[in-house]
Each structure stands twice: as C-alpha cells, then as structure tokens.
C-alpha positions in Angstrom: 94.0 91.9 97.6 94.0 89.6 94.4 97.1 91.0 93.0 99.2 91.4 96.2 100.3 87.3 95.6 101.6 87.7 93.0 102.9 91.2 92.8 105.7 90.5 94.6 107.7 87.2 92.4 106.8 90.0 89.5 109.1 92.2 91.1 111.5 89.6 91.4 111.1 89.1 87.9 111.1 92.9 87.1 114.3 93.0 89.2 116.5 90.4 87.6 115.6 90.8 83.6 114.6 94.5 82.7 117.1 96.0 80.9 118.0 99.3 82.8 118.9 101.4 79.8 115.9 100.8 77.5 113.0 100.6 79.8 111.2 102.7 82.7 109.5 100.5 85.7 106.2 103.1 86.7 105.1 101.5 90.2 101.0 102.6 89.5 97.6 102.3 90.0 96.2 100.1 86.8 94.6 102.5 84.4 96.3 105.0 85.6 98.0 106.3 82.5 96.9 106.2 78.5 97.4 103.6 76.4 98.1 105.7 73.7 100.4 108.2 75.4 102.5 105.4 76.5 102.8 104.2 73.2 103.7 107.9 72.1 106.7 107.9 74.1 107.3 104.6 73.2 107.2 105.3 69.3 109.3 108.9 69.9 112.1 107.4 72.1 112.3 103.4 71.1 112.2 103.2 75.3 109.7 101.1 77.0 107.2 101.4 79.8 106.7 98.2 81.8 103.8 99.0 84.4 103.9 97.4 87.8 100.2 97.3 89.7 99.2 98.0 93.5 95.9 98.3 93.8 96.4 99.7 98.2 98.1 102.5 98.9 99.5 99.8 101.6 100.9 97.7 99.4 102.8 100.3 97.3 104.2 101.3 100.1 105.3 97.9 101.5 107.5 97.7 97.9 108.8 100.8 98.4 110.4 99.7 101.8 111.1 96.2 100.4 114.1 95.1 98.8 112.2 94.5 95.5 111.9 98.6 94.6 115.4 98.2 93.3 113.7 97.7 89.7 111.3 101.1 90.2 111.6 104.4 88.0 108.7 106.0 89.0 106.0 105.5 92.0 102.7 107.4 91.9 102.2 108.3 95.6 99.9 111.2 97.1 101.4 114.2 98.7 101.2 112.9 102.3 102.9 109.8 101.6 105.6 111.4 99.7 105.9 113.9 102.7 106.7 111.1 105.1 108.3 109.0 102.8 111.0 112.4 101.5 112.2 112.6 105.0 114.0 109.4 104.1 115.6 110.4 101.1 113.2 107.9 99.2 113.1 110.2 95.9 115.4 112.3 93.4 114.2 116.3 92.5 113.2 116.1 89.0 114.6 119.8 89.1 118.2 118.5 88.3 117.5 117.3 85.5 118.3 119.8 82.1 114.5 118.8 80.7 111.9 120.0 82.8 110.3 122.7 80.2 106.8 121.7 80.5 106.8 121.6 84.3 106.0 125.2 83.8 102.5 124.2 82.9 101.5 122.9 86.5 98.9 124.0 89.1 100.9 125.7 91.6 98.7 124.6 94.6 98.9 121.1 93.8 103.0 121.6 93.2 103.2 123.1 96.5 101.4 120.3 97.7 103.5 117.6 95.9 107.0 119.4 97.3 110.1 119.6 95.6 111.2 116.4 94.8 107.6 115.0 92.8 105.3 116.7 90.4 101.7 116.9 90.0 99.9 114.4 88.2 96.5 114.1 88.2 93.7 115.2 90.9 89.8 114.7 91.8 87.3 113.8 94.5 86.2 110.4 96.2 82.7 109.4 95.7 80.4 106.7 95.0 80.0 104.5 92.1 76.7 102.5 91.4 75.1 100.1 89.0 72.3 102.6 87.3 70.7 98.9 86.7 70.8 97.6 89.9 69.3 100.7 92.3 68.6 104.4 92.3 71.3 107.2 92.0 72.8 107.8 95.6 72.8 111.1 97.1 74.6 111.5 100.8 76.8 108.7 102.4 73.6 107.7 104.1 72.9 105.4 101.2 76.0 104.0 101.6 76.6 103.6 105.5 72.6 103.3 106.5 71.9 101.0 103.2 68.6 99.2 102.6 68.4 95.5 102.9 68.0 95.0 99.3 72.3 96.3 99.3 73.3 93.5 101.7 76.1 91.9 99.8 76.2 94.0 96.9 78.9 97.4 98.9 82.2 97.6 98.0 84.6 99.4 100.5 88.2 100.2 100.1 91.0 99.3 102.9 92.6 102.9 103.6 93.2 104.3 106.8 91.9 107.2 105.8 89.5 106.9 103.0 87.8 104.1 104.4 86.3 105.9 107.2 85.8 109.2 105.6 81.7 108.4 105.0 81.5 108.0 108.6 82.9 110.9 110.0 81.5 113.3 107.2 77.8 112.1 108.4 78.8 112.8 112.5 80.1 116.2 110.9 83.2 115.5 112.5 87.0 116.4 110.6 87.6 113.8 108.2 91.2 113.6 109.7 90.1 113.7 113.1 92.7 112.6 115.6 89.5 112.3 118.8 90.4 108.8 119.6 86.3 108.2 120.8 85.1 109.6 117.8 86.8 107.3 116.0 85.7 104.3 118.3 82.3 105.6 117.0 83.0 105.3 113.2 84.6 101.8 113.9 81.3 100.9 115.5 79.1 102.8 112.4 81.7 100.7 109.6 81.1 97.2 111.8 78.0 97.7 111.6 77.8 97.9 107.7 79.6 94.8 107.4 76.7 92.2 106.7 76.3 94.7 103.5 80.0 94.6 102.0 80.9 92.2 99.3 84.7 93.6 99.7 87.4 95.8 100.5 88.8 95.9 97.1 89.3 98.7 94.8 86.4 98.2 92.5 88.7 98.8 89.6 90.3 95.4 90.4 87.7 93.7 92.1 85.8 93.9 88.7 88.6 92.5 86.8 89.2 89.5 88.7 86.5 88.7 91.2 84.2 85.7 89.8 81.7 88.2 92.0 82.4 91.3 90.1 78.4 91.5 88.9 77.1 91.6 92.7 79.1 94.9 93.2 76.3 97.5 93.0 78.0 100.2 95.2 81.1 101.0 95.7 83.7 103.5 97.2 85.4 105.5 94.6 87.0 108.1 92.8 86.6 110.0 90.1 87.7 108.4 86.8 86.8 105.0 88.0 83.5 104.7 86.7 85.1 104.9 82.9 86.8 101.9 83.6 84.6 99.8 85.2 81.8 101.0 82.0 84.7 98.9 79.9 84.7 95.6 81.7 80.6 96.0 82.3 78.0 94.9 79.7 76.1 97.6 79.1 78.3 100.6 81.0 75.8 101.1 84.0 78.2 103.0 86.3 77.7 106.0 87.1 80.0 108.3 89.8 78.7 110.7 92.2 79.3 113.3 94.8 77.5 112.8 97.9 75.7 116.0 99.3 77.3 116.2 102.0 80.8 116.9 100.2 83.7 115.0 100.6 87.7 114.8 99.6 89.7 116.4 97.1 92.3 113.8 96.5 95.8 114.7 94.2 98.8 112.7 93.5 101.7 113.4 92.5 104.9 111.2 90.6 108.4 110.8 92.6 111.1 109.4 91.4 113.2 106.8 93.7 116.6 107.6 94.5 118.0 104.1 93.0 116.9 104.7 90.0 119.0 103.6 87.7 116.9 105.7 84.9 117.1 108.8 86.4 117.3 110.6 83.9 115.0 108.5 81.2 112.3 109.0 84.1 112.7 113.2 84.5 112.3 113.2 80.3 108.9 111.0 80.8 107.7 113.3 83.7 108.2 116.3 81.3 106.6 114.5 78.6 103.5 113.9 80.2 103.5 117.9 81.0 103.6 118.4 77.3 99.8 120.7 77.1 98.5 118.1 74.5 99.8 115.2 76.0 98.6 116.0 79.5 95.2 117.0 78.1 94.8 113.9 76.4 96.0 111.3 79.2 92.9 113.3 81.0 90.1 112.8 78.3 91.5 109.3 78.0 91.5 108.2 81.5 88.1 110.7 82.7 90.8 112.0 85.7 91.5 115.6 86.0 94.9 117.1 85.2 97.5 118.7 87.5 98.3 120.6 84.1 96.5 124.6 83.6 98.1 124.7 80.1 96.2 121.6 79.0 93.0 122.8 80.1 91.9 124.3 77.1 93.2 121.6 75.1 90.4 119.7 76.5 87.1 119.1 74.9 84.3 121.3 76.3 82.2 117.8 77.1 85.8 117.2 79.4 86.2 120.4 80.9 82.4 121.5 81.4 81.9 118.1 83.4 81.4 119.5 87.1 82.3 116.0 88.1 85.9 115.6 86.7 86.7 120.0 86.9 84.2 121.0 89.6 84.1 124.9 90.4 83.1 127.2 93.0 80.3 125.8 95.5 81.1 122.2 94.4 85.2 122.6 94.5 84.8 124.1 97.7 83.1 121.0 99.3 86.0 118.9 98.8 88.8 119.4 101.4 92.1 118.7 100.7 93.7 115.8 103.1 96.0 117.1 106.1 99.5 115.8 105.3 100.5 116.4 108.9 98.5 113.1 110.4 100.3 112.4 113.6 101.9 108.8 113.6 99.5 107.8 116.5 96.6 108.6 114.3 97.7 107.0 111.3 98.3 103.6 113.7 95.0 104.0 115.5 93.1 104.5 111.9 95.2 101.4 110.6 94.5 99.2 113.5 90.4 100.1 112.9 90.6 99.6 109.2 92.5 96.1 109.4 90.2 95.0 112.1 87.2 95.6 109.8 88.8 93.9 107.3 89.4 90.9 109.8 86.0 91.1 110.6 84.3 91.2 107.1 86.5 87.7 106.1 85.4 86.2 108.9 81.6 86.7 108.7 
C-alpha cells in the first residue's frame, strides 16, 4: 500500500497539532468528497476539513483500533464494518444532535442498512475499469480472470477479503459471500492462477497517483466513480467502467462518527450539510458516485441521472446484490488468510 507508510506519523501529526475546535479530521477514501462542497462548508462556517487517506478497507480499520483515531471526526466505513465495529461502541448516533433536518432526505433501504448510529452516503456497483486505448471493452469477469496473454502484467486487483474474490465465485455461480470452505480453496486456486497477469493489488485510484507503473495498468478492479478520477491523472481520459454480464455487487457506505470525538457536534452539522438536496446532488455529479440522497435526485442533471451505470434500474439494479453483513468470523479469517496469501504470492513472483 504506498500510503500505509506514511499514513500513520500523519496521524501522529494530525493528533498532536489540529486544533479541535476549528477543524473536522474525515478518515476517507481520496476523492471521496468534492472539492467545492468542502470548500462551501468551509466558506459558510470558517471551520476546516483536514482529510486523512486509506486507500484498504484494512488499513482504515487498523486506525480505527489504533491509538492514533484519537484525532478522527468522521470515518467512512460500509454497513458491515460499522455492524461489527457498533457492537463496540466505536460511533456516536448523529440522532442526538438538534441538526439533523436534511437526514430526512435519505434512501430508507440504504439507512436501514447503515443502522442507527451512521448515515447514508453514497452507493454503486463494483466493476471493471480499462484503458479504451490499450484493449477492447470487457464484458464478463472472464476477461478478467481467463485474460489473454497480451494482459500479462497490465491487471490490477484490489486486496479485500471480500471483493477480491467476488470475480471468481460469480463465474462458478456460487454466492459471492459463500462460507463453503472448498469452494473457496477453488477461487484461491482460479486467483493464483491469474497472478503472472497482475501488475498489483492496489486501488487503481492510488496506484495511478503514485506508481512510476501507473501507464501499464490496463484493467483494473473497480467501482463506480473511479473511472472519473483516473480520466484526470490520464492523458487523454481512456477509462472507461463497466458492468460485467454476469452481474455483480451493489456496494453502499455509509459515515459514523467516533465516540472520541471531540467535534461531535461540528461533525453531526457537516453530516446534515452534505444531506442538503443541492449539496448532495452536487457532491454526486462532482465525484460520478451515486447518492444515498432521494431529494437530490432530481437536482441532478438528466446526463447524471439517466446514466444506467451511476443510477442503474430494474433488470440492471437487480443484478447487483447487496453484501451480507452477517459474514461469520471464520469466514472473514479464512477469506483474509486467501487474500493475504495472494498478495504474498504476487510480491514474490
């Protein structure tokens, strides 16, 4: 993970000299929030945003059990961390705080989902990102698990216990959250396999930004969003995102905030704030992610909400199941024991 080295003496840093009082520490994906919407709420309020970066779900979730989340606000998480992770009092309900107007405004599946003490953010599917330049569009995880020679070196993967082997099992038409510990022996064996083809197990958003390899990624692992921000780092915007036939996941998230805040309050006002119809609507067109937030949706340019990619209906919504947030422990271990092998495997070839 390029980041994870220095992430953490940034926290230390975060820790000891952010003022409390004036400025909100969002724990976040990078490019996971606009520009210009932060700077709103900087302009309206005269307090400050400072972003901190994980670019693994593992590694946000190592600061959260670390010493070092003293500094955090605000984590974006998805609803099955936050499931585990509320059972040990991790997060505050934004619901005691006196503004939560706009929380109105949100999906009521994916609050369900989120629980009681987060809120929706934003939502979409996983997918495949390639290089229009480089090879033709892909259509079923074939092309990415069975891939032609001329791939070999050129596939990103991400490291997620979950995501990571969700190609796999979707082509052996087996549950994507399967707990059958031989079916999963079998997608180990499928991802090793692919190995000889990966270039890495980074999220391509970052892997673009600071691998000198970044213009041998061709393929990637994605989600939906991701291809606008690679188009701004890439001469040319080649990438395109796509659904594989086959269907796939229907990832949400949703923001917490940590009990030790010492913001509390600060952060349930910039939770609402995002929820504001215009605001949410344009974080989405901004970013190209889909919002948690129904009264923003017609807010939204028709180009934004007409894109079956970003706001997909009917047949194409259907084919992307939700995750299970009941995973049993032995599961997740068995999952994270395959997908830190393959990693082991792909730095040693």
């Amino acid at each position: 993970m390029p980041r994870s080295g220095t992430l953490f003496l940034f926290l230390l840093v975060l820790v000891s000299h952010v003022s409390h009082a004036q400025t909100l520490n969002l724990l976040t994906w990078e490019a996971y929030f606009s520009d210009a919407v932060i700077r709103q709420w900087e302009e309206e309020t005269g307090a400050s945003i400072n972003q901190v970066f994980f670019d693994k779900d593992e590694v946000r979730n190592t600061i959260l059990f670390s010493s070092e989340a003293t500094g955090i606000d605000i984590v974006v998480l998805d609803p099955t961390t936050f499931t585990v992770l509320s059972k040990r009092e991790f997060f505050l309900p934004v619901s005691r705080y006196a503004i939560q107007d706009n929380l109105q405004y949100l999906d009521p599946d994916w609050a369900a989902r989120c629980g009681e003490a987060s809120v929706p953010y934003m939502w979409g599917s996983m997918g495949l990102v390639y290089r229009r330049d480089k090879l033709n569009a892909p259509h079923s995880w074939n092309d990415l698990i069975h891939p032609p020679a001329s791939l070999q070196g050129h596939i990103g993967l991400v490291e997620n216990y979950v995501d990571t082997l969700v190609p796999a099992l979707i082509l052996r038409q087996q549950p994507v959250m399967s707990e059958d510990e031989e079916v999963l022996k079998q997608v180990f064996e499928d991802m090793r396999a692919l190995l000889p083809w990966v270039l890495t197990f980074d999220y391509s958003i970052s892997f673009l930004a600071n691998s000198p390899q970044a213009d041998q990624l061709y393929l990637a692992l994605a989600y939906s969003g991701d291809e606008k921000q690679l188009n701004l780092v890439t001469p040319g915007e080649p990438w395109t995102y796509v659904i594989p036939d086959e269907g796939s996941m229907r990832w949400g998230e949703c923001l917490a905030i940590l009990n030790q805040s010492h913001n509390a309050e600060l952060a349930a006002n910039f939770i609402n704030f995002l929820n504001t119809p215009e605001i949410a609507a344009r974080n989405s067109e901004d970013l190209g992610i889909a919002t948690s937030n129904l009264a923003a949706l017609p807010l939204l340019s028709e180009a934004t909400r007409n894109d079956p990619l970003l706001y997909p209906q009917g047949e194409r919504l259907d084919a992307l199941k939700h995750y299970d947030n009941k995973m049993s422990i032995r599961n997740v271990l068995l999952r994270d024991r395959i997908t830190s092998t393959l990693v082991k495997l792909h730095a040693s070839q």
